[in-house]
DSSP file (Angstrom, degrees, kcal/mol; ACC not computed):
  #  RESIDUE AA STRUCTURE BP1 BP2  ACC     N-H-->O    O-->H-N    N-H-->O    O-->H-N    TCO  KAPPA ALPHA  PHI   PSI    X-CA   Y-CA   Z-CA
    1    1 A X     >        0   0    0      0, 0.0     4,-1.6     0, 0.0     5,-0.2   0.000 360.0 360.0 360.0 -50.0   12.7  -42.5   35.5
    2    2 A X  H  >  +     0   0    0      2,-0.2     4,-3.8     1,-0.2     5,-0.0   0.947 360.0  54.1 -42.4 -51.3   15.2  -40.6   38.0
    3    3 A X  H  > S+     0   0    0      2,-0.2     4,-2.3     1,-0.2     5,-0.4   0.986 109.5  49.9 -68.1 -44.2   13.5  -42.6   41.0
    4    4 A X  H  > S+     0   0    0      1,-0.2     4,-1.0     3,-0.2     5,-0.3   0.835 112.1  49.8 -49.4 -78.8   14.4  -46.2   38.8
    5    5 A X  H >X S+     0   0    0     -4,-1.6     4,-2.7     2,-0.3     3,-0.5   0.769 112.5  40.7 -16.5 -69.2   17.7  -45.1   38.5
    6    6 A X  H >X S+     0   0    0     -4,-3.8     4,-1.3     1,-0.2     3,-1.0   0.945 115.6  50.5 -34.8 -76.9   18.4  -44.2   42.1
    7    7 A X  H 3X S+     0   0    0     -4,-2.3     4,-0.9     1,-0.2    -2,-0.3   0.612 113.8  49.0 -40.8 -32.4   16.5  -47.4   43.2
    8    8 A X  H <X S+     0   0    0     -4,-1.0     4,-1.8    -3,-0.5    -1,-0.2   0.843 116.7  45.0 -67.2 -43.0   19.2  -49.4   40.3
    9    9 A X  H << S+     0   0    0     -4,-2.7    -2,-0.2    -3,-1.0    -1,-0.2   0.919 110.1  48.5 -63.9 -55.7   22.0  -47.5   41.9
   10   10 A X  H >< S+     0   0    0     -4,-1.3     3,-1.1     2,-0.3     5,-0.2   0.755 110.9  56.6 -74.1 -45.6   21.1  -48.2   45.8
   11   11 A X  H 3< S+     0   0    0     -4,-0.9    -1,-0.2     1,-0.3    -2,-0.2   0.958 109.5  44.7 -72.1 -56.6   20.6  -52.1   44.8
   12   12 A X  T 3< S+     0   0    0     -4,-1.8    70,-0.5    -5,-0.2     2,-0.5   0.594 106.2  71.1 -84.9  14.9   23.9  -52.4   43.6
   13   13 A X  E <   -a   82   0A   0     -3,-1.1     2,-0.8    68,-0.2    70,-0.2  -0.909  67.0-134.6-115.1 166.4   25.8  -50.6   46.2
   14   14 A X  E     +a   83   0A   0     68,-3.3    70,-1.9    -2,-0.5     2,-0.3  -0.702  38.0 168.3 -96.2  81.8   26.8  -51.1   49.8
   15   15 A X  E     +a   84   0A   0     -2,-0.8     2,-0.3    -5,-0.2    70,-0.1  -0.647  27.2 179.4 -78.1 148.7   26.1  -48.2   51.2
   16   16 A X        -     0   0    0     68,-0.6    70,-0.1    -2,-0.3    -2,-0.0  -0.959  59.6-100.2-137.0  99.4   26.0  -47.6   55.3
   17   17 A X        -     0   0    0     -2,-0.3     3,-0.1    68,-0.1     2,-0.1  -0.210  45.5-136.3 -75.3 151.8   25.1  -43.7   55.1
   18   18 A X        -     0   0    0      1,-0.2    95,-0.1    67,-0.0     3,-0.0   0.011  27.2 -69.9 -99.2-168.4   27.9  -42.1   55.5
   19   19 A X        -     0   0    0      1,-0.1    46,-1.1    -2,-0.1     2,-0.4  -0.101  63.3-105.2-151.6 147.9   28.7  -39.0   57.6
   20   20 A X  B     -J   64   0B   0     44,-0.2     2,-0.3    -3,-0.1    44,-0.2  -0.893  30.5-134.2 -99.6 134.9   26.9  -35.4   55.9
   21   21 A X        -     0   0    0     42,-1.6    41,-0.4    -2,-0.4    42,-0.4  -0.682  29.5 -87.1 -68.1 130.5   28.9  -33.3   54.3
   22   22 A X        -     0   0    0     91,-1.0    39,-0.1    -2,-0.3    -1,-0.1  -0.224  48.9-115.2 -36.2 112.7   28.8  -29.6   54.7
   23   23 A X  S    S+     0   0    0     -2,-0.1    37,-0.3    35,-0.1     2,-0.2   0.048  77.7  61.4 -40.1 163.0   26.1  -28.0   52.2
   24   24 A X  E    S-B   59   0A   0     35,-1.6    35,-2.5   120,-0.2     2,-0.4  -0.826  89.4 -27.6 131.6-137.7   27.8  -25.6   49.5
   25   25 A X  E     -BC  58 143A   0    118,-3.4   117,-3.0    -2,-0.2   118,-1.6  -0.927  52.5-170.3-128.4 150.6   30.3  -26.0   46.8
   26   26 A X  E     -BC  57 141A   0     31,-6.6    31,-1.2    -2,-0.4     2,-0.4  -0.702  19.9-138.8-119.6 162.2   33.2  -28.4   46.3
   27   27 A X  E     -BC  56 140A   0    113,-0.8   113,-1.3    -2,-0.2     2,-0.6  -0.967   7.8-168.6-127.9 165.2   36.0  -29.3   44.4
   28   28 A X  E     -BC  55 139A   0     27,-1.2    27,-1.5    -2,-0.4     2,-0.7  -0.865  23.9-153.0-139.1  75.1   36.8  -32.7   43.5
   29   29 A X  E     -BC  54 138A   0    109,-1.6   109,-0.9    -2,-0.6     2,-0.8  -0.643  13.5-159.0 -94.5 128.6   40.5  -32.8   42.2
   30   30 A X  E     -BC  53 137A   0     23,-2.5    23,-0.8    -2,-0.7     2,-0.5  -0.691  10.4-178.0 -61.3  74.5   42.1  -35.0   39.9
   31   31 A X  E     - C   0 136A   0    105,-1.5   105,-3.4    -2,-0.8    21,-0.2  -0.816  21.6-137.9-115.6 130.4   45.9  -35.2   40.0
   32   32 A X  E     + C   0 135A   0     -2,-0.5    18,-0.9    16,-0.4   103,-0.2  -0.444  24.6 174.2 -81.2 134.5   47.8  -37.6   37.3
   33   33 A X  E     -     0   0A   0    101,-2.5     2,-0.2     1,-0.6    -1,-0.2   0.239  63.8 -11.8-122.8  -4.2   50.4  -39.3   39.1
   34   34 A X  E     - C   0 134A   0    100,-1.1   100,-2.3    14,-0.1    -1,-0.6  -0.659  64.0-171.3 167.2 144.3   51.6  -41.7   36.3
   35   35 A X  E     - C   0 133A   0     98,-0.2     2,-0.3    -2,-0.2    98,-0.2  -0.953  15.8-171.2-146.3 134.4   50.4  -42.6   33.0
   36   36 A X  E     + C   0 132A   0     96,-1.4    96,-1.7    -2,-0.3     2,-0.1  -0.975  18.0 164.3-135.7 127.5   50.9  -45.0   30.0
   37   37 A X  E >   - C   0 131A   0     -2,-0.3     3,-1.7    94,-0.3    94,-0.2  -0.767  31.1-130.9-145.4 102.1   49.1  -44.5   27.2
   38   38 A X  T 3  S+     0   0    0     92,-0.8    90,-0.2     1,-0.2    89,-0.1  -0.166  91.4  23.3 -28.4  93.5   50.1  -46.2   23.7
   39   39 A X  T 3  S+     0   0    0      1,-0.4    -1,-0.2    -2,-0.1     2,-0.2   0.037  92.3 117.6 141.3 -58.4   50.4  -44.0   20.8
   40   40 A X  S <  S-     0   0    0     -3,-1.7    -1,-0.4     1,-0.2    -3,-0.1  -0.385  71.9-113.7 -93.6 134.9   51.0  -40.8   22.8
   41   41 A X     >  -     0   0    0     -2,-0.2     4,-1.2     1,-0.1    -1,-0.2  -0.160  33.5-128.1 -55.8 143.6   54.8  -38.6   22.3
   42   42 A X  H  > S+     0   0    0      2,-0.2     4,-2.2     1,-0.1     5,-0.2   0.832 111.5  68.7 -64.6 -28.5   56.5  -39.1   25.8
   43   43 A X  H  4 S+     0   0    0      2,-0.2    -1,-0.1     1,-0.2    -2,-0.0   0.644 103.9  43.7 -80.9  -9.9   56.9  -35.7   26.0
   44   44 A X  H  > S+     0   0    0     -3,-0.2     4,-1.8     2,-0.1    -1,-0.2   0.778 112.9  51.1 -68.6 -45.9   52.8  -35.5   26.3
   45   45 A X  H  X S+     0   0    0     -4,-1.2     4,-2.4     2,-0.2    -2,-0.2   0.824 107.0  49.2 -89.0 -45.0   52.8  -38.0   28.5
   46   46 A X  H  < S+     0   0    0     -4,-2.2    -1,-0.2     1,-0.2    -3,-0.2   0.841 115.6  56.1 -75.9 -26.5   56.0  -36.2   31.2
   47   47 A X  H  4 S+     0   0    0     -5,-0.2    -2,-0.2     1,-0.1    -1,-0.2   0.984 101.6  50.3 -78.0 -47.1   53.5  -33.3   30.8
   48   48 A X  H >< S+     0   0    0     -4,-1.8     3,-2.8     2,-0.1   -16,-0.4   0.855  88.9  94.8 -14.6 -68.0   50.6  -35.0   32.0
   49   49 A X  T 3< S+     0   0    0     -4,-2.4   -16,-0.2     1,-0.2     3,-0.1  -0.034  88.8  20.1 -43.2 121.7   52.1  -36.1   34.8
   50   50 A X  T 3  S+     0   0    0    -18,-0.9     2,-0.9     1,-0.2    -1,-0.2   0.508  91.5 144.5 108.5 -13.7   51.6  -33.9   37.9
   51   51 A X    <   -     0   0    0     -3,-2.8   -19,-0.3    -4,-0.1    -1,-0.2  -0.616  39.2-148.4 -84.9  85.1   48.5  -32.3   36.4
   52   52 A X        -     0   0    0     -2,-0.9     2,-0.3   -21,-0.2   -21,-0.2  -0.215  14.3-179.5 -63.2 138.1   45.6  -31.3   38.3
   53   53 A X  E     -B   30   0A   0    -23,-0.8   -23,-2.5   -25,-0.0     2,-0.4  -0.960  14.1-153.4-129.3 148.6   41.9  -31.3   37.0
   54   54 A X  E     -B   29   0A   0     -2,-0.3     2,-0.4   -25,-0.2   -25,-0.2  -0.991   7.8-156.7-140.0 151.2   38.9  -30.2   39.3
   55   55 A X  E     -B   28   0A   0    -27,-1.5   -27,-1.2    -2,-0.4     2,-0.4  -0.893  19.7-146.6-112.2 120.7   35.2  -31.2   39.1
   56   56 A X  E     +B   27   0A   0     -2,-0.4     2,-0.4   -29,-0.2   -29,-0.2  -0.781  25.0 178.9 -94.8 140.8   33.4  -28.6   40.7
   57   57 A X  E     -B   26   0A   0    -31,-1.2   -31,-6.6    -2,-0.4     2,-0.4  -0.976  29.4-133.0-142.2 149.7   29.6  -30.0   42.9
   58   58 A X  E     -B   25   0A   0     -2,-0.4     2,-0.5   -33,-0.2   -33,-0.2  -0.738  19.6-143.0 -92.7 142.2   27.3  -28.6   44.6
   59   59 A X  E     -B   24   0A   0    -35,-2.5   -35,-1.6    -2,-0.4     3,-0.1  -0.970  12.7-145.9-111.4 111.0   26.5  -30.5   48.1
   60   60 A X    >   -     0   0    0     -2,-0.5     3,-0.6   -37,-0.3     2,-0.5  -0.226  34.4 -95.1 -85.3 159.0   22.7  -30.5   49.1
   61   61 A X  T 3  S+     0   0    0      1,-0.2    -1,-0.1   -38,-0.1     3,-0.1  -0.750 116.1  30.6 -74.3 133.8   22.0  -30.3   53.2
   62   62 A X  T 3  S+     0   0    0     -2,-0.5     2,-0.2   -41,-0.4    -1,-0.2   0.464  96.5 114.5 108.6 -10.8   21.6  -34.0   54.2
   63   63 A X    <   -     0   0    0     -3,-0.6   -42,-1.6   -42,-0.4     2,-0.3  -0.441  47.8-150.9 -94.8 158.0   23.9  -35.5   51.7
   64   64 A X  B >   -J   20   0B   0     -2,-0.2     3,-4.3   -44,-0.2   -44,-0.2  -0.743  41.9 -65.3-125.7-171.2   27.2  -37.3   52.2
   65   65 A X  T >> S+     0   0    0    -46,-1.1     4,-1.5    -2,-0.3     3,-1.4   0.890 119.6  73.4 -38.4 -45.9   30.4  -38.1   50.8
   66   66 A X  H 3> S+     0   0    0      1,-0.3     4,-0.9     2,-0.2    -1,-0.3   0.814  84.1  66.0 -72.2  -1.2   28.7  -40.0   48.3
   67   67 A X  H X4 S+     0   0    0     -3,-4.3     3,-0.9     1,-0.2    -1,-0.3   0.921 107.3  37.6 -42.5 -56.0   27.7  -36.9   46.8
   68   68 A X  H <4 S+     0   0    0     -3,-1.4    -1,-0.2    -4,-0.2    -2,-0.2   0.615 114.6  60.6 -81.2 -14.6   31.2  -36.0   45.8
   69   69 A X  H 3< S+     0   0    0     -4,-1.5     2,-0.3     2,-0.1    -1,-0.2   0.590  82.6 101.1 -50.9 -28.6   31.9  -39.9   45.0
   70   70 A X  S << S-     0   0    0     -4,-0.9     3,-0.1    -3,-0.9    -3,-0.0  -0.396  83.9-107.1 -84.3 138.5   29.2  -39.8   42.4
   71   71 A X        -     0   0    0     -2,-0.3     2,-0.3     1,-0.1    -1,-0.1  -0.096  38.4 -94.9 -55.9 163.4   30.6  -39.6   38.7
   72   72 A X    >   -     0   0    0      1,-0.1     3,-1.8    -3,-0.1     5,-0.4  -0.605  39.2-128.7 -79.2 116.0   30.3  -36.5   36.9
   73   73 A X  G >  S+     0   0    0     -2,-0.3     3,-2.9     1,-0.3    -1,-0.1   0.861 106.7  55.6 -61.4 -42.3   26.4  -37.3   34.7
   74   74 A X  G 3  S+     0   0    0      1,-0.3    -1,-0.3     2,-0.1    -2,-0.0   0.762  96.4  63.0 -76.2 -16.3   28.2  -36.2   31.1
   75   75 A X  G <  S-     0   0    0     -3,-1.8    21,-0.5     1,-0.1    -1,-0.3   0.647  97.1-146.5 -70.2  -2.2   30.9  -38.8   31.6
   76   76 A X    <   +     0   0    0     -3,-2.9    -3,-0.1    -4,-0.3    -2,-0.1   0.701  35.6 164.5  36.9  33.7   28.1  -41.3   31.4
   77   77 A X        -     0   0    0     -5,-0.4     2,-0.4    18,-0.1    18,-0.2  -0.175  29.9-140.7 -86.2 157.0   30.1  -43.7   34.1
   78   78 A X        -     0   0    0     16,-2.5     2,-0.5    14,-0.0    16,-0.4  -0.990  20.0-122.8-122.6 131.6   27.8  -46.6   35.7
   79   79 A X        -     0   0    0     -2,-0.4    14,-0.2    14,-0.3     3,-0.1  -0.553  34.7-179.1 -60.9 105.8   28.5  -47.1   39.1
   80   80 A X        -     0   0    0     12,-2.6     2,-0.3    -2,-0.5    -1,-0.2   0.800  69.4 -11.0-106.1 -23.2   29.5  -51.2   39.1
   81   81 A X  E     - D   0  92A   0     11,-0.6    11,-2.0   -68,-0.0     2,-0.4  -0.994  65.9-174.6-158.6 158.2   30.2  -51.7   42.9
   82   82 A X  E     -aD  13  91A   0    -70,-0.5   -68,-3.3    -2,-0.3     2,-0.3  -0.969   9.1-179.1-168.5 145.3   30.6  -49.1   46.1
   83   83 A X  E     +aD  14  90A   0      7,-5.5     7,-1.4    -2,-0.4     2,-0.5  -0.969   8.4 168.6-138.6 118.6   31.5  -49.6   49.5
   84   84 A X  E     +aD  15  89A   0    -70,-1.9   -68,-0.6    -2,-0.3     2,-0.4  -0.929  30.9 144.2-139.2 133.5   31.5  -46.5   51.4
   85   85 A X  E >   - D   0  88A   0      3,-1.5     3,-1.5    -2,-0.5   -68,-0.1  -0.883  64.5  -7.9-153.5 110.6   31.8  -48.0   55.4
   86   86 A X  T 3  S-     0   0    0     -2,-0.4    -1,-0.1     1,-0.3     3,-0.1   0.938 130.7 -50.1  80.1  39.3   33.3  -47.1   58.5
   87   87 A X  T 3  S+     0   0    0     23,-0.1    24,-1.5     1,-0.1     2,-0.4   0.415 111.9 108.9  44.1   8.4   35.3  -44.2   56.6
   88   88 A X  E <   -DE  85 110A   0     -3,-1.5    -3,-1.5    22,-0.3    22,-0.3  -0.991  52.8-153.6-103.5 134.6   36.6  -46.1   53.8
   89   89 A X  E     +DE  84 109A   0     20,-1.1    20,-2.5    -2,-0.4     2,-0.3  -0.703  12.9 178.1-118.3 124.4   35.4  -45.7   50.3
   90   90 A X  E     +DE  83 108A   0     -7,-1.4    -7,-5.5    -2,-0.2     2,-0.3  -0.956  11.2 165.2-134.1 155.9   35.5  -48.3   47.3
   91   91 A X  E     -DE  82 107A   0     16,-1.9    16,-2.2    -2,-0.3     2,-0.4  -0.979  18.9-166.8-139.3 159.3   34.1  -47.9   43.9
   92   92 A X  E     +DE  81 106A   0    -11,-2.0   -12,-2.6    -2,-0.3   -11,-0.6  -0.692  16.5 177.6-144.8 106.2   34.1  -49.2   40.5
   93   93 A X  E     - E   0 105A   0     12,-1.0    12,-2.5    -2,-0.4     2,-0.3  -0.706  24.7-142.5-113.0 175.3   32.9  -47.9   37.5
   94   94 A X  E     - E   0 104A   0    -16,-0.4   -16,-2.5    10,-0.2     2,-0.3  -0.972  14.1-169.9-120.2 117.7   32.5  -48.2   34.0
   95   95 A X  E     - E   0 103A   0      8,-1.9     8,-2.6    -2,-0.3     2,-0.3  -0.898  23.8-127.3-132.4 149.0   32.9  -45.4   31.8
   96   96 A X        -     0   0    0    -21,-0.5     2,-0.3    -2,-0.3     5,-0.1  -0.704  25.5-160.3 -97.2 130.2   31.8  -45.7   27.6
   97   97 A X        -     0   0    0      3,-0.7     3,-0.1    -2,-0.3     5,-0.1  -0.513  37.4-103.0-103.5-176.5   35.1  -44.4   25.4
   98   98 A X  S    S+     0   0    0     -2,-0.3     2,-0.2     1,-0.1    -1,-0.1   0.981 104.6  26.3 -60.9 -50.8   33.9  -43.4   21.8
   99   99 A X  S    S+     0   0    0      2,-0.1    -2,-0.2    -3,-0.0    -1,-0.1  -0.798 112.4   7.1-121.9 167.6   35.4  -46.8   20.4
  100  100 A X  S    S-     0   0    0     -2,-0.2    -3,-0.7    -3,-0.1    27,-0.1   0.446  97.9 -27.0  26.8-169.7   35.9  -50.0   21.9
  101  101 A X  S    S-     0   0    0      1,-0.1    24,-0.3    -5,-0.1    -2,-0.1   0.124  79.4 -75.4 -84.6-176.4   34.9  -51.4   25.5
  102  102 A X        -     0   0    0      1,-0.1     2,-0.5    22,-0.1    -6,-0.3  -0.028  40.0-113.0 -67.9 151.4   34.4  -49.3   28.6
  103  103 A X  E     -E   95   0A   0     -8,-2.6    -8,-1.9    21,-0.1     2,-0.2  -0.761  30.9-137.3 -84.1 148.2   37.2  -47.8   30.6
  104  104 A X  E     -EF  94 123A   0     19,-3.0    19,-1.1    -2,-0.5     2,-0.4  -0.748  19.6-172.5 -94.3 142.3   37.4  -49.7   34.4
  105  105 A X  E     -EF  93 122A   0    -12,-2.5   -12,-1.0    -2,-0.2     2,-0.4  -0.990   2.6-174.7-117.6 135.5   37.9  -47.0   37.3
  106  106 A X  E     -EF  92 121A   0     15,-1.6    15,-1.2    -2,-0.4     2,-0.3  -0.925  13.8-171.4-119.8 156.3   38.5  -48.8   40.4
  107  107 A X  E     +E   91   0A   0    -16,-2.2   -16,-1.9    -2,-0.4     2,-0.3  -0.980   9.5 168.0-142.5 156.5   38.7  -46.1   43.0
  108  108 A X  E     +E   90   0A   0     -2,-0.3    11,-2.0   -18,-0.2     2,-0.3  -0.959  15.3  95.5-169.4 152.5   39.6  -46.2   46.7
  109  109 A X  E     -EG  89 118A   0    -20,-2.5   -20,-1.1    -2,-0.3     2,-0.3  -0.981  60.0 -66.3 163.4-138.9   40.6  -44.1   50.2
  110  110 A X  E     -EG  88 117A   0      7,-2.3     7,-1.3    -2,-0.3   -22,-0.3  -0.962  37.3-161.6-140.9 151.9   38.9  -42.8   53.3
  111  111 A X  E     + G   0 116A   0    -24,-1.5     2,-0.2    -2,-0.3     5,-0.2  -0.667   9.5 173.4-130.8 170.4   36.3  -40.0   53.9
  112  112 A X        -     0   0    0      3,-1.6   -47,-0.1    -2,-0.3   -94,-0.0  -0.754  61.8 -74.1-154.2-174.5   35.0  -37.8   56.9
  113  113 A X  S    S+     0   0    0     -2,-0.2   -91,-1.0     1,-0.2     3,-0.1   0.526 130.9  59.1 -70.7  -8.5   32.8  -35.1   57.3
  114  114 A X  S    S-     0   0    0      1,-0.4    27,-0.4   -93,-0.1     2,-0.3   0.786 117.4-110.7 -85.9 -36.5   35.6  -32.7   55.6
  115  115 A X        -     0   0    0     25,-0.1    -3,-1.6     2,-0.0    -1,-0.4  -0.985  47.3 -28.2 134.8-148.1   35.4  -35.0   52.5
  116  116 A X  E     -G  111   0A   0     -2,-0.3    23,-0.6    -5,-0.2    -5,-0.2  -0.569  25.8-178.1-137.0 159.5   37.6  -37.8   50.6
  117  117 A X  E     +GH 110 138A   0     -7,-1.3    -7,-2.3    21,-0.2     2,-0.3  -0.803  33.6 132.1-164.3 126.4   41.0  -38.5   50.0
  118  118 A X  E     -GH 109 137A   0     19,-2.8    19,-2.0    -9,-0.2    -9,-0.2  -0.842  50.8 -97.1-168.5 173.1   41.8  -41.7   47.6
  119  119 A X        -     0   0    0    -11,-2.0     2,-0.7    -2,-0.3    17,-0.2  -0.922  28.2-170.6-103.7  45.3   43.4  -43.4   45.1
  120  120 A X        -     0   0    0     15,-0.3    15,-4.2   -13,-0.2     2,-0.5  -0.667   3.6-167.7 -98.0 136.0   41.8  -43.9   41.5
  121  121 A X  E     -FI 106 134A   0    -15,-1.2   -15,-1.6    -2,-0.7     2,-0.6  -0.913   6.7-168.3-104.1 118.3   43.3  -46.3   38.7
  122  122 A X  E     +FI 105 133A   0     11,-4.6    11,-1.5    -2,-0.5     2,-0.3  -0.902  17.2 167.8 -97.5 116.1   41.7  -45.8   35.0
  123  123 A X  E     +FI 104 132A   0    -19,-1.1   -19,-3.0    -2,-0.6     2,-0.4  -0.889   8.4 123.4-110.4 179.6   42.6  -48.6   32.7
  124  124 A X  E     - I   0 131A   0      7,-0.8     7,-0.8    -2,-0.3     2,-0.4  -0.847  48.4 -84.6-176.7-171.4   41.4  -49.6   29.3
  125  125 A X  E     - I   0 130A   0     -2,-0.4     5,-0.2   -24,-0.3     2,-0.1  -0.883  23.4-161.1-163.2 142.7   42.5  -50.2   25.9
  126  126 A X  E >   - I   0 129A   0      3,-3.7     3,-0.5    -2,-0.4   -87,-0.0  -0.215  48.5 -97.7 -78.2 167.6   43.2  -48.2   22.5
  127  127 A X  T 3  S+     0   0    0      1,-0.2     3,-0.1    -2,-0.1   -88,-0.1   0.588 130.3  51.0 -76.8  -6.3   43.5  -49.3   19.2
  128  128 A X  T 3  S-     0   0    0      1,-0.3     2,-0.3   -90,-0.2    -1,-0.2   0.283 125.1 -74.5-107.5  32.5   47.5  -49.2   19.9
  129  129 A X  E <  S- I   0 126A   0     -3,-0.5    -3,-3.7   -92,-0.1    -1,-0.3  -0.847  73.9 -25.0 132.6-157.6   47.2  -51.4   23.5
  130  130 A X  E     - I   0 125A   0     -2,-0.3   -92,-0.8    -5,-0.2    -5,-0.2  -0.488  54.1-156.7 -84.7 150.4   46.2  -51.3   27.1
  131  131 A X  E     -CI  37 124A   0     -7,-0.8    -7,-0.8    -2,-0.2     2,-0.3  -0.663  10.2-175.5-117.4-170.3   46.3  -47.7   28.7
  132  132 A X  E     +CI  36 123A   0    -96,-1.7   -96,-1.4    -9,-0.2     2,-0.3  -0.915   6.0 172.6-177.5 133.1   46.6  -47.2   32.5
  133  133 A X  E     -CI  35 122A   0    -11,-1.5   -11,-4.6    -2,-0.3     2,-0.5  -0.759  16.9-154.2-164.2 134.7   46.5  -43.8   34.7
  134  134 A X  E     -CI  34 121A   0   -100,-2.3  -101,-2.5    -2,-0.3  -100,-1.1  -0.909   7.7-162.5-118.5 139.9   46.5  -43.5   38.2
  135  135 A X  E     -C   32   0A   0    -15,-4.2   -15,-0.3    -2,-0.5     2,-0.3  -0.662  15.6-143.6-115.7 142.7   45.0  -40.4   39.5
  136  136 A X  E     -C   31   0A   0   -105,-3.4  -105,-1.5    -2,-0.2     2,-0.4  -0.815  39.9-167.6 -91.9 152.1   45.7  -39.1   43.7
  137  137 A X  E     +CH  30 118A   0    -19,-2.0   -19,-2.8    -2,-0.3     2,-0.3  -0.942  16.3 167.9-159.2 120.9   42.0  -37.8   43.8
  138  138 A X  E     -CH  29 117A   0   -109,-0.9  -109,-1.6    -2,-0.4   -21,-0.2  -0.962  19.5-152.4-134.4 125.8   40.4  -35.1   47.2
  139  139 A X  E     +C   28   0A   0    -23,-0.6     2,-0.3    -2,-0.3  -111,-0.3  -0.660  16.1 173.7 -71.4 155.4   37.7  -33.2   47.8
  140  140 A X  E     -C   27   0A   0   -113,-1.3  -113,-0.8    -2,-0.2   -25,-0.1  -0.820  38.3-103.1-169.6 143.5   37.6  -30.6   49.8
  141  141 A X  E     +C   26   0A   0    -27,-0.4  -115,-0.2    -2,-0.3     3,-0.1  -0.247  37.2 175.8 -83.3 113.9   34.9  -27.8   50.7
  142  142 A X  E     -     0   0A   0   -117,-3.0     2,-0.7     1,-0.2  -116,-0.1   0.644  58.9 -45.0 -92.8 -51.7   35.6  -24.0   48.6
  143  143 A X  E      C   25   0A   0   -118,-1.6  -118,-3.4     1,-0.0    -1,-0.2  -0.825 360.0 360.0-153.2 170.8   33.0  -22.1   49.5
  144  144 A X              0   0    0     -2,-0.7  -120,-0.2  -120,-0.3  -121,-0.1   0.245 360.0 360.0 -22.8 360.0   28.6  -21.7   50.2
C-alpha cells in the first residue's frame, strides 16, 4: 500500500532530485505573517500574527529537501502539484477541514543543501466566509 502511495505521489510531481539534506533532526517553522479569518475577535487575530509554530522531522541519509517539504501525515494533506528544480520549490496541497471543502496551500521559495526558505498561503472558507493566512515558512537543521 505505502509503495502505491509513493508511486501516486511521484506521478503527480515534478521532481528533479534535489540536493541531500544533512541526516538528523529538523525544524520546519511556521510563522503567521497576516491573517483573516471570519468569525474570529481581532484581538485573536493581532495575537496570531507574528507567531511561530515548529514541525519537528527526522531526515534519513540520502533524502532531500523534499523530506522537510512533505506535509506532516496527521494533517492528512494530498500533495496536488510540486516542483522542486534548480533550487526553487513549488507546492500545492489540499488539506480536509472537519466541515466543508479542503483548505488550498499553495507554497513557494528556494532550497539548498542547508534546507528551505518560502512563502505559504492557506486559504479556504468557514461557515462565516473565505479565510486567508500567509505563513513565512524555514527549515533549518537542530541537531543528529
Amino acid at each position: 500500500m505505502i509503495i502505491l502511495h509513493v508511486i501516486a505521489l511521484v506521478a503527480q510531481a515534478d521532481v528533479i532530485v534535489p540536493p541531500n539534506v544533512e541526516p538528523g533532526a529538523w525544524n520546519v517553522v511556521s510563522r503567521v505573517v497576516d491573517i483573516t479569518v471570519p468569525g474570529v475577535p481581532g484581538f485573536l487575530v493581532r495575537m496570531a500574527r507574528g507567531k511561530s509554530k515548529a514541525e519537528h522531522k527526522r531526515v534519513a541519509q540520502g533524502q532531500g529537501v523534499d523530506a522537510l517539504l512533505a506535509p506532516d501525515p496527521k494533517a492528512r494533506c494530498r500533495i496536488e502539484s510540486q516542483s522542486i528544480v534548480d533550487g526553487r520549490y513549488a507546492q500545492t496541497l489540499a488539506c480536509p477541514q472537519k466541515k466543508g471543502s479542503p483548505l488550498q496551500i499553495v507554497r513557494s521559495g528556494s532550497y539548498d543543501a542547508s534546507g528551505f526558505a518560502g512563502q505559504a498561503i492557506v486559504t479556504g472558507t468557514t461557515p462565516k466566509g473565505a479565510l486567508r493566512i500567509i505563513l513565512d515558512q524555514w527549515a533549518s537543521r537542530t541537531g543528529a
